[in-house]
C-alpha positions as a Markdown table, in Angstrom:
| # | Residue | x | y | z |
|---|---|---|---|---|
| 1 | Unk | 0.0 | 0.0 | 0.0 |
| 2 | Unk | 1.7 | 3.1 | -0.9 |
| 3 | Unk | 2.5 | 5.8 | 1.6 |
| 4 | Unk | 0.2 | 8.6 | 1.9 |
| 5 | Unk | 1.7 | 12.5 | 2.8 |
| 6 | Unk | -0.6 | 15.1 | 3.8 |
| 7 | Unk | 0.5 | 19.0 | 3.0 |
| 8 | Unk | -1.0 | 20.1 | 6.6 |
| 9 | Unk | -1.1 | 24.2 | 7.5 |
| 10 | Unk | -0.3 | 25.5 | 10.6 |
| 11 | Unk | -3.1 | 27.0 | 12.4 |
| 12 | Unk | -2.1 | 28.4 | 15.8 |
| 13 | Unk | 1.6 | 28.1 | 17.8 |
| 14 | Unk | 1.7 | 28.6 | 21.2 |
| 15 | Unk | 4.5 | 29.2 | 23.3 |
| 16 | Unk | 4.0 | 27.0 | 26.9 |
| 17 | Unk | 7.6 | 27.2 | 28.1 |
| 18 | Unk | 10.6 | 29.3 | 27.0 |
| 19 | Unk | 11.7 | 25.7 | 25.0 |
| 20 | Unk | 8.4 | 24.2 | 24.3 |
| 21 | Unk | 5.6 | 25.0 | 21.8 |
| 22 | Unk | 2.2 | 23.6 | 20.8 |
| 23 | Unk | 1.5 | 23.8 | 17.1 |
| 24 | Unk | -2.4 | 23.0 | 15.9 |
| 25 | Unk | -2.2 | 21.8 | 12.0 |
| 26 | Unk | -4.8 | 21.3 | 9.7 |
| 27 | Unk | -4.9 | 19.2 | 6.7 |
| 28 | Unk | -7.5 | 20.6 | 4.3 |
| 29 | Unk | -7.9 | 17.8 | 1.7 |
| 30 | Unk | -9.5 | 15.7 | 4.6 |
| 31 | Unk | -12.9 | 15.8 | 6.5 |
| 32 | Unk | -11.3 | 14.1 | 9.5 |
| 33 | Unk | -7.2 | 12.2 | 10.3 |
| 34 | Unk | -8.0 | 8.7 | 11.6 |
| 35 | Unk | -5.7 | 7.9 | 14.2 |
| 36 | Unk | -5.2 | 5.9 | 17.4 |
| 37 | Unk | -5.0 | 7.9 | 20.5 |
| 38 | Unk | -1.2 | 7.3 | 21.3 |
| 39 | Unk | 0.0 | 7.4 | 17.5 |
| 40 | Unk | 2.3 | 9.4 | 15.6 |
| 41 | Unk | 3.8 | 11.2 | 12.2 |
| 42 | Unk | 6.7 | 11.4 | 10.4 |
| 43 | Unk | 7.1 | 14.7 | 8.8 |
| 44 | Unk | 9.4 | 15.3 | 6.0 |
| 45 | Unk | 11.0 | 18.7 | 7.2 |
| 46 | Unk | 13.3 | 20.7 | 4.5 |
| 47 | Unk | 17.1 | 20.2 | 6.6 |
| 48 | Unk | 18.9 | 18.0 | 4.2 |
| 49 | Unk | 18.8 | 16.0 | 1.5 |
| 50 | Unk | 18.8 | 12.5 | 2.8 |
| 51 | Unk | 15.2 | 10.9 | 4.4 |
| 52 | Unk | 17.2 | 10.2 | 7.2 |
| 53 | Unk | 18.2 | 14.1 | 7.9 |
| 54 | Unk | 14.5 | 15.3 | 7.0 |
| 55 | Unk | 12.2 | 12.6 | 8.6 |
| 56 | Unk | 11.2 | 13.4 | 12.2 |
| 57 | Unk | 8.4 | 11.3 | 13.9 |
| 58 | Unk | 5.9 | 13.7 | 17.0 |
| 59 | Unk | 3.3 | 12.4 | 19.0 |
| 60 | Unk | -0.4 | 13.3 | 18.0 |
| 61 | Unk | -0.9 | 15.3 | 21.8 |
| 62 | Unk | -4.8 | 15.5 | 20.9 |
| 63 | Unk | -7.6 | 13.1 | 21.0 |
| 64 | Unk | -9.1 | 11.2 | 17.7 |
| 65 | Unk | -12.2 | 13.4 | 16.7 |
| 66 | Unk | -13.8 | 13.9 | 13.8 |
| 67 | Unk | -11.9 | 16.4 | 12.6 |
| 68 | Unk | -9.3 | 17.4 | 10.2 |
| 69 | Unk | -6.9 | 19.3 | 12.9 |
| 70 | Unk | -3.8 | 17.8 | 15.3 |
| 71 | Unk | -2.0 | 19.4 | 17.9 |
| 72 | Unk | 1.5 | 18.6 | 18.2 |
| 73 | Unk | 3.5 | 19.4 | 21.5 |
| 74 | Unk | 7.3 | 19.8 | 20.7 |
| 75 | Unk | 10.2 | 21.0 | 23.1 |
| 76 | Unk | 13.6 | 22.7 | 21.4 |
| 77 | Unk | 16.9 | 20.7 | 21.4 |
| 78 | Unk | 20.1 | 22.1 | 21.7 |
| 79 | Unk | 21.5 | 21.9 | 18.0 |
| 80 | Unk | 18.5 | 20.2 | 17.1 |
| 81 | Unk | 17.8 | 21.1 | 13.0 |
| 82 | Unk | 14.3 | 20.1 | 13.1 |
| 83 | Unk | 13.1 | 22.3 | 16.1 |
| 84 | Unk | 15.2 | 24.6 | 15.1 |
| 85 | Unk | 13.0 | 25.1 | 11.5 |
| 86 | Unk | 10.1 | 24.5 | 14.1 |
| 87 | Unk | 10.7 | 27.0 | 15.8 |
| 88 | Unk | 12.6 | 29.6 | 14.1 |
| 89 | Unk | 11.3 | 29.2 | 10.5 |
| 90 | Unk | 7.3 | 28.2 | 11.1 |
| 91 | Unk | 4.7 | 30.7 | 11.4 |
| 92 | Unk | 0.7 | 30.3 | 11.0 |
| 93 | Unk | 0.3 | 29.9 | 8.1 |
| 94 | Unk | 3.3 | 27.7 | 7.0 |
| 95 | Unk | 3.1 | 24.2 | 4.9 |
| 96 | Unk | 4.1 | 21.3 | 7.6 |
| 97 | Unk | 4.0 | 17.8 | 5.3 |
| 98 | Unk | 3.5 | 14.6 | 7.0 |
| 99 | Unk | 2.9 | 10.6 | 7.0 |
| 100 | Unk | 1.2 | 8.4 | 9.3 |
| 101 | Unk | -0.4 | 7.5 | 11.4 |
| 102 | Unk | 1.9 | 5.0 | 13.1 |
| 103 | Unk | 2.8 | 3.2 | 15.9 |
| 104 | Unk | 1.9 | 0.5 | 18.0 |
| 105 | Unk | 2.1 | 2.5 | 21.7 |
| 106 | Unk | -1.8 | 2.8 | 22.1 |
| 107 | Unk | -4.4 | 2.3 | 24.2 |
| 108 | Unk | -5.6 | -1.5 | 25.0 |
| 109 | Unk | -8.5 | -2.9 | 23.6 |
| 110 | Unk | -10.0 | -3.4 | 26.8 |
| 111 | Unk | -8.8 | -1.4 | 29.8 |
| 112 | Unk | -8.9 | -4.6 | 32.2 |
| 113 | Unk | -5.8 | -3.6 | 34.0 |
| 114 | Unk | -5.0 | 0.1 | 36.1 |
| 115 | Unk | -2.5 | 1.7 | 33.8 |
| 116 | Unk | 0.5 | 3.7 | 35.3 |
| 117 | Unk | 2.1 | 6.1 | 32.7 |
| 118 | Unk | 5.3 | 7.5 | 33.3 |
| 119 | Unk | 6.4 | 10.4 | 31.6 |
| 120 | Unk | 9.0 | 13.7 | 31.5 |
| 121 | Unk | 8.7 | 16.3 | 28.9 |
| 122 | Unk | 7.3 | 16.4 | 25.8 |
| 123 | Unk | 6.7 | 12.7 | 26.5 |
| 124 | Unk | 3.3 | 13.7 | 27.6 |
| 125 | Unk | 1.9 | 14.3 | 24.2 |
| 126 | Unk | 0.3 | 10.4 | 23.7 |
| 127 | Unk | -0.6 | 10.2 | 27.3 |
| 128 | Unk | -2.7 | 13.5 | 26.7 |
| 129 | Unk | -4.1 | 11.9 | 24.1 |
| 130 | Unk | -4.8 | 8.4 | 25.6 |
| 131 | Unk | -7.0 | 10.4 | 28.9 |
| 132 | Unk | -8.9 | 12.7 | 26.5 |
| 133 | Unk | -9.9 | 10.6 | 24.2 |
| 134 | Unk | -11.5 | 7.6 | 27.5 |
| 135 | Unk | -13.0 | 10.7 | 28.6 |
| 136 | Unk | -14.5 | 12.1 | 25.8 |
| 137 | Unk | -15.8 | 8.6 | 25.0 |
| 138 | Unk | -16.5 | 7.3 | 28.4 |
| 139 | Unk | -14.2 | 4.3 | 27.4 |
| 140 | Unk | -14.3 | 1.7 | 30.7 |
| 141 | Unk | -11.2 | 2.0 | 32.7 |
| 142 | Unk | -9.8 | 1.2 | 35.8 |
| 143 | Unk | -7.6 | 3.0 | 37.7 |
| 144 | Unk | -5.1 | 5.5 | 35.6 |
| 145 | Unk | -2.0 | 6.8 | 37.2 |
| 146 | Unk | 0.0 | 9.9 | 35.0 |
| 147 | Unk | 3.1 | 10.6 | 36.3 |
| 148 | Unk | 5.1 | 13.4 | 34.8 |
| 149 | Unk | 8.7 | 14.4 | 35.2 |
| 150 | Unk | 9.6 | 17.5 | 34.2 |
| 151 | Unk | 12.8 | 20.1 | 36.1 |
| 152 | Unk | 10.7 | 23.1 | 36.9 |
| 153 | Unk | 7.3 | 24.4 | 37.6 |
| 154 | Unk | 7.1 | 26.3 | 33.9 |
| 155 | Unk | 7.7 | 23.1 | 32.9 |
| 156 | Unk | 4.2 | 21.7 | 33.6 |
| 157 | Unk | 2.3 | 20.8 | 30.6 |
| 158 | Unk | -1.2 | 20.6 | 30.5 |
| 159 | Unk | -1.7 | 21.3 | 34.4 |
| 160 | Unk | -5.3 | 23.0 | 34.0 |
| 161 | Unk | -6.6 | 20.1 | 31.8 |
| 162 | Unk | -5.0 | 17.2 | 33.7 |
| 163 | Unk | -6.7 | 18.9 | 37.0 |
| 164 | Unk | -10.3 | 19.0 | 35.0 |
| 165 | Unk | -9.9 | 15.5 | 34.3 |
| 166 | Unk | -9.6 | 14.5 | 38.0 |
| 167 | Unk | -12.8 | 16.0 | 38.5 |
| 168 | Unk | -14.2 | 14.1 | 35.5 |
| 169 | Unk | -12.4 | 10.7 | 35.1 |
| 170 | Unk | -13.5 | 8.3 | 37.4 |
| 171 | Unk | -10.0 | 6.6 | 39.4 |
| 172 | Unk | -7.3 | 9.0 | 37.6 |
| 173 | Unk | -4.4 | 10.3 | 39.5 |
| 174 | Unk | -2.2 | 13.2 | 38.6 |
| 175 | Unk | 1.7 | 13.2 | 39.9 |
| 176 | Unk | 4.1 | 15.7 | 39.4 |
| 177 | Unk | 7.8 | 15.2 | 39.9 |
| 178 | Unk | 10.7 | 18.6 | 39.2 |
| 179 | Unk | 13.9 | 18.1 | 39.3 |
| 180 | Unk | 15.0 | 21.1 | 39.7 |
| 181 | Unk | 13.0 | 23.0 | 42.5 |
| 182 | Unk | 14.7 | 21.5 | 45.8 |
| 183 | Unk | 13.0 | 24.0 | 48.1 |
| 184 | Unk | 9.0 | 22.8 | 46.7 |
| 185 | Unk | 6.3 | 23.5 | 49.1 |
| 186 | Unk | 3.6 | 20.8 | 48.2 |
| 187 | Unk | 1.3 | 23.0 | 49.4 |
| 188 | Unk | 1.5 | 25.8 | 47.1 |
| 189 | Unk | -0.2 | 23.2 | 44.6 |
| 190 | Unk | -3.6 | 21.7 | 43.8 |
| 191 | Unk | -2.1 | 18.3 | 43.1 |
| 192 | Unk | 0.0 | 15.5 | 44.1 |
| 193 | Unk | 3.5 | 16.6 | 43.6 |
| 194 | Unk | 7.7 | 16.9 | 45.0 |
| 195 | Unk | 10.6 | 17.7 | 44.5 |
| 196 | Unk | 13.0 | 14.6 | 42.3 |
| 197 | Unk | 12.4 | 12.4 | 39.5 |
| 198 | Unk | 9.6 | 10.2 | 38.5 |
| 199 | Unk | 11.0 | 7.4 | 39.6 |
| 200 | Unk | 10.1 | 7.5 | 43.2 |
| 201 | Unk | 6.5 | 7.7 | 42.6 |
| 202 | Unk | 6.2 | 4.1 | 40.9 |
| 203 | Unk | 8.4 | 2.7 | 43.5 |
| 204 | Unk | 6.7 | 3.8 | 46.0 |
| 205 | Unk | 3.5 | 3.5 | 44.9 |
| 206 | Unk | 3.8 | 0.1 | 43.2 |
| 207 | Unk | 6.6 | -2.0 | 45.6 |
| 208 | Unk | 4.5 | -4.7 | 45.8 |
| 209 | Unk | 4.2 | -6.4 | 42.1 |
| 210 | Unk | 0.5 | -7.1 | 41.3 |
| 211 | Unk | -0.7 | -9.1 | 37.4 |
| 212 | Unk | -2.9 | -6.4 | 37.2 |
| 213 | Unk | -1.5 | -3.2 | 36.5 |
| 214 | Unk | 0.5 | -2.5 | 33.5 |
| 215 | Unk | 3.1 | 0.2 | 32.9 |
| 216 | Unk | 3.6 | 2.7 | 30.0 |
| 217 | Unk | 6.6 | 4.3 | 29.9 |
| 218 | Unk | 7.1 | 7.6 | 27.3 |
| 219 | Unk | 10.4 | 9.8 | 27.4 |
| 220 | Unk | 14.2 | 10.4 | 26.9 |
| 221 | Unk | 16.0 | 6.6 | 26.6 |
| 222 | Unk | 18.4 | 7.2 | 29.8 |
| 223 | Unk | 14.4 | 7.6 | 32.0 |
| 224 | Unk | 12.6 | 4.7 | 30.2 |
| 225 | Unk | 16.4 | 2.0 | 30.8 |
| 226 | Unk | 16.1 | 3.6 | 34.1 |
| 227 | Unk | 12.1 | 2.8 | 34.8 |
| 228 | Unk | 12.3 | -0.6 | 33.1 |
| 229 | Unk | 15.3 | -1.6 | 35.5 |
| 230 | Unk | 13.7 | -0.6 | 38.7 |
| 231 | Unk | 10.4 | -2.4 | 37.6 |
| 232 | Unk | 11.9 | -5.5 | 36.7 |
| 233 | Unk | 14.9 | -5.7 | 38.8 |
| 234 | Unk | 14.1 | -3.8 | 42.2 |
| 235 | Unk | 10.0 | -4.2 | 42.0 |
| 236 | Unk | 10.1 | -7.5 | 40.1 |
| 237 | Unk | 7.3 | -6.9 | 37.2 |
| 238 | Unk | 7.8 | -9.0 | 34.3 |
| 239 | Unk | 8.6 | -7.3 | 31.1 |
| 240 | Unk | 5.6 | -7.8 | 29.2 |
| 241 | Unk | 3.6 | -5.5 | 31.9 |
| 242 | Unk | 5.9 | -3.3 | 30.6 |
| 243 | Unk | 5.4 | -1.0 | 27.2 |
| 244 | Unk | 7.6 | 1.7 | 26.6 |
| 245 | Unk | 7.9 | 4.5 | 23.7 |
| 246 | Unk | 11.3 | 6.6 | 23.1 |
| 247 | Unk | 11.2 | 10.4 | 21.9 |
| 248 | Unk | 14.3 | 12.4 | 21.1 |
């Protein structure tokens, strides 16, 4: 089946931290982009000449609708040629050409298990997408534990909508770890958060191994090694409760 690219136009860009950006795309020759909450694209940006140097894959950050626009949430890397056209070269308006959808890091079938997804950064985006999308369908669930990782407060993505879906999601738990804010008062905020990595939350949280609660795991390699060896080696989870997605 041959591969289908979509010439997509950049609708809105808004700055969330002073590294990280949402862009909203639409792609006008469709009524609606089927994908799976989770997913992603490969766009083909113009920074060289081989597919290799052009091809970068993003996370779909919003929920499958009916509807013809995506919202992407990207952070800046240092010497990074692809954010760095992100961010210095698009503008509303701009041509952003894509494949996809892909990937297999999506939600179950059937939510017969609590799911515990473990995230820093921009690694959010298909996590976002996974909770909108079971609440705006009132998909069946049991309990659903996000815990995000990122080094300052700034940093927090989504913190307004992840609150609302407290309220509205019936057993879902919001945890917040920075990195970088040793003096954190836990009381200054409306949610379950401290000062470190992400790491200590599962441990403490999950120490005793249970068959019935799986682990998604999205972010930088050196966090996702370091999350699969604790749950395996120091918990004692077997691997295939474990499902893991790299970004960067």
């Amino acid at each position: 089946m041959p591969t289908t690219w979509y010439d997509s136009k950049v609708i809105n860009i808004q700055p969330v931290s002073p590294n990280i950006r949402r862009f909203w795309v639409e792609i006008p020759e469709l009524e609606a982009f089927q994908f799976k909450a989770g997913q992603f694209v490969t766009m083909d940006l113009p920074i060289g000449e081989k597919r290799l140097q052009r091809w970068r894959s993003y996370s779909i950050a919003s929920a499958p609708t009916e509807s013809n626009q995506l919202e992407f949430c990207i952070v800046r890397l240092d010497g990074g040629k692809a954010t760095e056209y992100l961010f210095d070269h698009i503008s509303v308006g701009s041509t952003l050409r894509f494949k996809g959808p892909d990937g297999a890091f999506v939600l179950p079938e059937a939510i017969d298990h609590d799911m515990v997804m473990v995230c820093t950064g921009t690694g959010i985006a298909p996590f976002r997408s996974m909770l909108q999308h079971i609440a705006q369908e009132n998909i069946p669930h049991r309990k659903l534990h996000l815990i995000f990782g990122t080094r300052q407060a700034e940093g927090i993505l989504y913190q307004s909508e992840f609150l609302e879906l407290q309220k509205q999601l019936p057993n879902f738990h919001y945890s917040v770890a920075l990195s970088r804010e040793p003096d954190l008062d836990p009381a200054n905020y409306p949610f379950d958060i401290q000062s470190g990595y992400v790491h200590s939350f599962y441990l403490n949280a999950y120490a005793t191994p249970r068959s019935d609660v799986k682990f998604y795991l999205c972010g930088w390699q050196n966090m996702v090694d370091e999350a699969v060896l604790n749950l395996t080696e120091k918990l004692g989870y077997d691997k295939r409760h474990i499902i893991t997605e790299l970004y960067g």
